[in-house]
C-alpha positions in Angstrom: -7.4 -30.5 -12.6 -8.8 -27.1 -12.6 -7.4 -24.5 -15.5 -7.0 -20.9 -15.1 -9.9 -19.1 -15.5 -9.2 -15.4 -16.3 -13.2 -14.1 -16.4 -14.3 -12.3 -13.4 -16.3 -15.3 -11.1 -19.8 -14.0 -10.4 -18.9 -13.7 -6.2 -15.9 -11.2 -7.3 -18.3 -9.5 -9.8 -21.2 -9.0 -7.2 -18.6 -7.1 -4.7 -17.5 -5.3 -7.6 -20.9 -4.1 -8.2 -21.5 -3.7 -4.8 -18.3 -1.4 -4.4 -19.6 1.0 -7.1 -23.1 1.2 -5.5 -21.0 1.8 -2.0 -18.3 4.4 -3.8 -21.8 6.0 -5.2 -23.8 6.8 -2.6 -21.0 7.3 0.6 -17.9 8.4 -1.0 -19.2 10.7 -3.9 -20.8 13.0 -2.1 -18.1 13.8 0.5 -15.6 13.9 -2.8 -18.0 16.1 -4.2 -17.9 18.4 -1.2 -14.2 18.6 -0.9 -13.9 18.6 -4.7 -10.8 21.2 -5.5 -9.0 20.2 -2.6 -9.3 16.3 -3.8 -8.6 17.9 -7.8 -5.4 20.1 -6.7 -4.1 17.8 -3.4 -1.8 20.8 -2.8 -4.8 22.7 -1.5 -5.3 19.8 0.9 -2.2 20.1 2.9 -1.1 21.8 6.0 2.2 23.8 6.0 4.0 21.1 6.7 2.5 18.6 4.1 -0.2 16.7 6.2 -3.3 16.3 5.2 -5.9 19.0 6.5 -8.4 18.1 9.3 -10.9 18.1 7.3 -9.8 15.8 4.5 -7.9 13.4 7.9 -11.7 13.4 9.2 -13.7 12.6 5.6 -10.8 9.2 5.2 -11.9 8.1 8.6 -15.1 8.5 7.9 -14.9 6.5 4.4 -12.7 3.7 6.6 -15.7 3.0 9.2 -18.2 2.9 6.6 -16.6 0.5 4.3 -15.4 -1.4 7.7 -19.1 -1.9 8.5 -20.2 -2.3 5.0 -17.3 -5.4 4.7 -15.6 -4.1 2.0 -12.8 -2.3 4.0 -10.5 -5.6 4.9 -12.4 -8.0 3.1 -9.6 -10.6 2.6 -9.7 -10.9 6.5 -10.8 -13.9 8.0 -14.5 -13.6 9.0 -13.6 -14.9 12.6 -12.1 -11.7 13.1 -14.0 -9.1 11.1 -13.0 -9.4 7.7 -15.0 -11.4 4.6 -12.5 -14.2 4.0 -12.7 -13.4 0.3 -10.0 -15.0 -1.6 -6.7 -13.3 -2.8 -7.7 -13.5 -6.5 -10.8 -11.4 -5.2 -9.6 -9.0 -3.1 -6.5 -8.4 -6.0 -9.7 -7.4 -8.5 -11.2 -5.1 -6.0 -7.8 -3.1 -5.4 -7.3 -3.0 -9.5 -11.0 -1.8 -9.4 -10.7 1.0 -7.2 -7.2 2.0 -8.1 -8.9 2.3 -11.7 -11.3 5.2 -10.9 -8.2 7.2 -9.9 -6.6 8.8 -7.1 -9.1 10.6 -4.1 -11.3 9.0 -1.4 -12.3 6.0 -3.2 -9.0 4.7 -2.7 -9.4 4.5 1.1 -12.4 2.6 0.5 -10.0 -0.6 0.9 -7.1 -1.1 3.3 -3.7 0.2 3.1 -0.3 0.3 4.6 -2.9 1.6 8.0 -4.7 -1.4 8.1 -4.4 -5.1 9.1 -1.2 -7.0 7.7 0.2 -10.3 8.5 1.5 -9.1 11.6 -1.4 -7.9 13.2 -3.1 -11.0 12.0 -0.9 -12.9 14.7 -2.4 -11.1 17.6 -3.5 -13.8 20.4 -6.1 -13.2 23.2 -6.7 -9.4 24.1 -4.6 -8.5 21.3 -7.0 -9.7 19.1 -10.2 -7.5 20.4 -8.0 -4.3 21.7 -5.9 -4.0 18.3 -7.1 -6.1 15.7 -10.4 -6.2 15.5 -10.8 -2.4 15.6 -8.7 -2.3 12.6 -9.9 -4.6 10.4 -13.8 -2.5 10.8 -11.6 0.7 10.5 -12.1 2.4 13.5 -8.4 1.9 14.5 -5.6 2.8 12.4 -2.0 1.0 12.8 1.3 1.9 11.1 4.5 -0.6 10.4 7.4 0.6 12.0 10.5 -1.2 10.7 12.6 1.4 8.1 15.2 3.8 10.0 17.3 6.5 8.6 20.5 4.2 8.0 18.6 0.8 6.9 16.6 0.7 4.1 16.7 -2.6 2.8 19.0 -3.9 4.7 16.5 -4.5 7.6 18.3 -6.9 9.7 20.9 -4.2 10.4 18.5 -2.2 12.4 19.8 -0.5 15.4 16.2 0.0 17.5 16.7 -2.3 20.4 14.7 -3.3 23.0 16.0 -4.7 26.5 13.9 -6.9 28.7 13.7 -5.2 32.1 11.4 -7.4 34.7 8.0 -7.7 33.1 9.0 -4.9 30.6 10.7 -4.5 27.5 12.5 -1.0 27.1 12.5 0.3 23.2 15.1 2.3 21.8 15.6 3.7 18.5 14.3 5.8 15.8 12.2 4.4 12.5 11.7 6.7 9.4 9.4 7.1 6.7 6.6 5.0 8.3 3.3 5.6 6.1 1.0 6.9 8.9 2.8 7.1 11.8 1.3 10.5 12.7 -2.2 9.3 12.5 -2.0 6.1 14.0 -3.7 4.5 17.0 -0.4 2.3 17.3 2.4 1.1 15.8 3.3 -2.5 15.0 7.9 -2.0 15.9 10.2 -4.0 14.7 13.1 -4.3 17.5 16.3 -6.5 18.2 16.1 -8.2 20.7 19.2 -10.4 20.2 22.3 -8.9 18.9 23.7 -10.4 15.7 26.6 -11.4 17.1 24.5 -14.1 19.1 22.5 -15.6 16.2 22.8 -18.0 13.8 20.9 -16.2 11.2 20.8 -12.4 10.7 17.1 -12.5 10.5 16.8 -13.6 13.6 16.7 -12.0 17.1 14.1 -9.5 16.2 10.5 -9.1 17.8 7.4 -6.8 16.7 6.1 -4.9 19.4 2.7 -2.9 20.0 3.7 0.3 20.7 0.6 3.0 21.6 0.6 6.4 19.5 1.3 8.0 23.5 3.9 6.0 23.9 6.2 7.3 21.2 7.0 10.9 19.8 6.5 11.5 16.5 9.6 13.2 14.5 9.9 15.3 11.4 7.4 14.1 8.7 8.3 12.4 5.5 7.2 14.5 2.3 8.1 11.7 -0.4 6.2 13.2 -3.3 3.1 10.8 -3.8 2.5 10.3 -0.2 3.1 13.6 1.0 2.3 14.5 4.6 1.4 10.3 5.2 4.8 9.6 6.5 6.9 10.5 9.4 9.7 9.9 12.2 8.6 7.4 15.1 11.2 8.2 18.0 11.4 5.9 20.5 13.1 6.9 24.0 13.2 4.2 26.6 9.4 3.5 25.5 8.6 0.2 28.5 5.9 -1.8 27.2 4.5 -5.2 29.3 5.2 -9.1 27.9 1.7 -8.7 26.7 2.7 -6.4 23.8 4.3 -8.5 22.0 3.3 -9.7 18.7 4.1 -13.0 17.1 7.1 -15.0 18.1 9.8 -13.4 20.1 13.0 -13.2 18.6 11.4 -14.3 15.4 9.1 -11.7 13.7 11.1 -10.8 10.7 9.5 -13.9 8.5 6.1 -12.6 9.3 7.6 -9.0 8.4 8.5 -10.6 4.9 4.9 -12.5 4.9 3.7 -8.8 4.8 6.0 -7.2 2.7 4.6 -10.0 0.0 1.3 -9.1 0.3 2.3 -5.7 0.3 4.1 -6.3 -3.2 0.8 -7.8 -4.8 -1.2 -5.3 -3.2 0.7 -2.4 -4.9 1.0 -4.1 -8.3 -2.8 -4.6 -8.3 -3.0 -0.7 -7.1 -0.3 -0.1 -10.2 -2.5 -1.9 -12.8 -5.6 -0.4 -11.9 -4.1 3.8 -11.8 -2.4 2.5 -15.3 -5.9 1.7 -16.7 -7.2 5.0 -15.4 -4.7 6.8 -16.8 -4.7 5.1 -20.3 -8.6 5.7 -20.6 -7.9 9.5 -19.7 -5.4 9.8 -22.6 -7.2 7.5 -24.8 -10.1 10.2 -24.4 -7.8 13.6 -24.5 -5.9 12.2 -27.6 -8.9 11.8 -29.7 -10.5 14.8 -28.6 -7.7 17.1 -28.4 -6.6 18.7 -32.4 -4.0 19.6 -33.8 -2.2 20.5 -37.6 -6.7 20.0 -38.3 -6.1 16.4 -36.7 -6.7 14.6 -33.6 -3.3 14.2 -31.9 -4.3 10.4 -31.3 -3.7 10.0 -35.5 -0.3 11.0 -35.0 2.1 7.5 -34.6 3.9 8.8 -31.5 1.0 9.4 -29.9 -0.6 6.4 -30.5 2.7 4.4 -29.4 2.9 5.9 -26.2 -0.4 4.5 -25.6 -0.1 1.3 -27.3 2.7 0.3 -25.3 1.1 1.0 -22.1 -2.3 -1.0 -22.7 0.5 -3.7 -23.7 2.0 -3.3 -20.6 -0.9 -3.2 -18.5 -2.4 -6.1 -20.2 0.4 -8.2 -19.1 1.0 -6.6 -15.8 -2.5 -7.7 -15.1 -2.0 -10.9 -16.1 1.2 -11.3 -14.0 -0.7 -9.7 -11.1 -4.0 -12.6 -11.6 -1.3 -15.1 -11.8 0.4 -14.3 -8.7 -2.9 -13.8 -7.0 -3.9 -17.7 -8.2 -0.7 -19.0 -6.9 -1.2 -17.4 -3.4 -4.6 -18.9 -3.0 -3.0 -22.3 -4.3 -0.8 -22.1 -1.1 2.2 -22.1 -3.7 5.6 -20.6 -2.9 5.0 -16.6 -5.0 8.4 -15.3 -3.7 9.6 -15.2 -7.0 6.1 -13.8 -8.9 5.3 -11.7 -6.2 9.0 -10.0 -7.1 8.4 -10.1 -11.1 4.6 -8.7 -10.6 5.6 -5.4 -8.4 8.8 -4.9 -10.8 6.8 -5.5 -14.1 3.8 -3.3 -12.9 5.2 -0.7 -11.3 7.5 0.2 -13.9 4.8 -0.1 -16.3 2.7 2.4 -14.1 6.1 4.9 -14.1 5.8 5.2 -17.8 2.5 5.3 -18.5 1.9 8.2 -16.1 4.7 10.0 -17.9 3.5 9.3 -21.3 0.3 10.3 -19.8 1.8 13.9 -18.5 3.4 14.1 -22.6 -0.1 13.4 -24.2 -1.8 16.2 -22.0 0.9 19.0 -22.8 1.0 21.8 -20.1 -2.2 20.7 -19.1 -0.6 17.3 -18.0 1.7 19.8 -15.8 -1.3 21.6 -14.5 -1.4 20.5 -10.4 -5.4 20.8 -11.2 -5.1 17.6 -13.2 -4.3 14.3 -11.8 -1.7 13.5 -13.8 1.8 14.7 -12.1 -0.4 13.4 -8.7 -0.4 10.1 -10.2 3.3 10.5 -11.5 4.7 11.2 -8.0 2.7 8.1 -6.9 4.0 6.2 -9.5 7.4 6.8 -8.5 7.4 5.7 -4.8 5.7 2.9 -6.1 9.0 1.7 -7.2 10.7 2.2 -4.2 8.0 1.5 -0.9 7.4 -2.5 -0.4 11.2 -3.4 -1.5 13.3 -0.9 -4.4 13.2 -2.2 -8.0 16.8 -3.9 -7.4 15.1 -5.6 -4.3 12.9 -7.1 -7.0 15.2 -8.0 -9.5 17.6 -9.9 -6.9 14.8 -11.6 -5.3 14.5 -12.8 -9.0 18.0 -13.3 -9.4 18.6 -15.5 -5.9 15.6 -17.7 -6.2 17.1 -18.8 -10.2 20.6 -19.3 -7.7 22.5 -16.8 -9.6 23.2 -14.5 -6.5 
């Protein structure tokens, strides 16, 4: 039987290395060009939150790069673009990057915009129209499934769509979708059975490809940490053909889920990795930084604040390799997947406050990274299922709920 190796294999290491050498010579020099806007985000925004043109353009540009170098969706089956590099892998490269902070290194790999477990289900022209183009970056997609009265209570959504000849007419109206402005096309979640005629209330709903002119984008989203990324997809008798449909009809909310896992571990390795950063940067302030003729990091609640973090991320990372090891295993990780996004997240929540308290005013300062990394950390704790999601997803599969 094979143990548990926690070193870093020498495939996972040589992408690693690769990735700095990639991060070095494409992405530094645009960072380095865009510098205070990337230092002070604020001074990358539109009115209205978005992201500038010019910051929009140098993330596209870092997508298609990394698409063609093979680092962008590297976990992606080769047949269709991707590396095939296993889950233990591609959870050390998101710690990796997420480690070197917040900018356009962390576009370098695949987000909530690029290819999930529903897009991965895309048959014939599907697969080369929608796909394909995402996994080298060149397309964006977004995941349309939260509206304004569901959160995470999905199955209650009311977006419907009616089959009409060879049609399906959408109705309905998703919010906060990460990307929706940006997109080529959306990925829909619609009922397509009421629950009054199923025998499960996960069932009766379909994912649909709906085109970016094809649906009207709404008011955007400005959730601190992913400000300007989000908006309002509004659909208004939006008639898309048979071929639009992804995955099994009447039975895409599994896949949904199958996304919303990988999703989880995704986020928790992204957690893990901003903790580190921020730990390093407070490890370095607290010894430099004097006070009372001392360095504060001699004082004891200093030091605690970060003690407990590096205890925290040490075993958030540890959580996060295990849960990576099961996946590739082919083991059931509903329940891990649940404690590694609850555990890490919530370490990441403190440790960027503690991080804020060590740096004083200048933690406050919106030229640091710190209360940028604090807002993150707090959507953290909601996007991919809320921290009571977590804990009764841990609750349910020990049959106490």
């Amino acid at each position: 039987m094979t143990g548990i190796n926690f070193d870093v294999d020498e495939e996972t290491q040589l992408v690693l290395n690769s990735l700095d050498e990639f991060i070095e010579r494409e992405v530094a020099p645009l960072a380095s060009g865009l510098e205070s806007k990337l230092n002070n985000p604020t001074l990358g925004r539109r009115a209205n939150g978005q992201p500038t043109e010019e910051i929009l353009e140098a993330i596209q540009s870092i997508r298609q790069k990394s698409g063609e170098a093979g680092f962008y969706a590297m976990h992606m089956p080769e047949e269709v673009g991707g590396q095939g590099v296993s889950k233990i892998t591609w959870y050390a490269v998101k710690r990796h990057v997420a480690s070197k902070g917040r900018g356009l290194s962390e576009h370098v790999l695949k987000g909530p915009e690029g290819p999930n477990a529903l897009l991965g289900l895309a048959e014939g022209e599907q697969v080369e129209r929608y796909l394909k183009p995402v996994v080298r970056g060149k397309k964006s997609t977004a995941f349309g499934q939260t509206e304004p009265d569901v959160g995470s209570d999905s199955p209650s959504m009311s977006t419907e769509a009616e089959k009409n000849g060879d049609e399906w007419i959408i109705n309905g109206r998703k919010q906060w979708i990460t990307n929706a402005a940006f997109c080529d096309f959306a990925l829909v979640l619609a009922r397509t059975k009421p629950l009054a005629e199923v025998d499960r209330r996960y069932d009766g709903i379909t994912c649909f490809i709906v085109e970016r002119d094809e649906f009207e984008v709404g008011s955007v989203n400005n959730a601190i940490g992913l400000e300007g990324w989000q908006a309002e997809i509004l659909l208004d008798d939006v008639a898309v053909s048979e071929s639009r449909v992804l995955g099994p009809k009447h039975g895409a909310f599994r896949d949904a889920m199958e996304l919303l896992t990988m999703g989880r571990l995704e986020l928790g390795a992204e957690a893990v990795g901003y903790s580190q950063y921020l730990l390093e940067k407070s490890r370095e302030y607290a010894r430099e930084r004097e006070a009372f003729g001392e360095s504060i990091g001699s004082f004891q609640q200093v030091s605690s604040m970060y003690a407990r973090g590096r205890a925290k991320t040490y075993m958030a990372d540890a959580g996060g390799l295990r849960t990576a090891w099961n996946l590739d295993q082919g083991n059931d990780i509903v329940e891990d997947v649940s404690i590694f996004h609850w555990f890490a997240t919530n370490a990441f929540w403190e440790i960027a406050d503690n991080a804020v308290q060590i740096h004083g005013a200048n933690g406050l300062s919106e030229d640091n990274p710190f209360v940028d990394h604090l807002h993150l950390a707090r959507v953290l704790r909601i996007v991919e299922g809320t921290d009571e999601i977590q804990l009764n997803t841990i609750a349910k599969q020990n049959d106490l709920l």
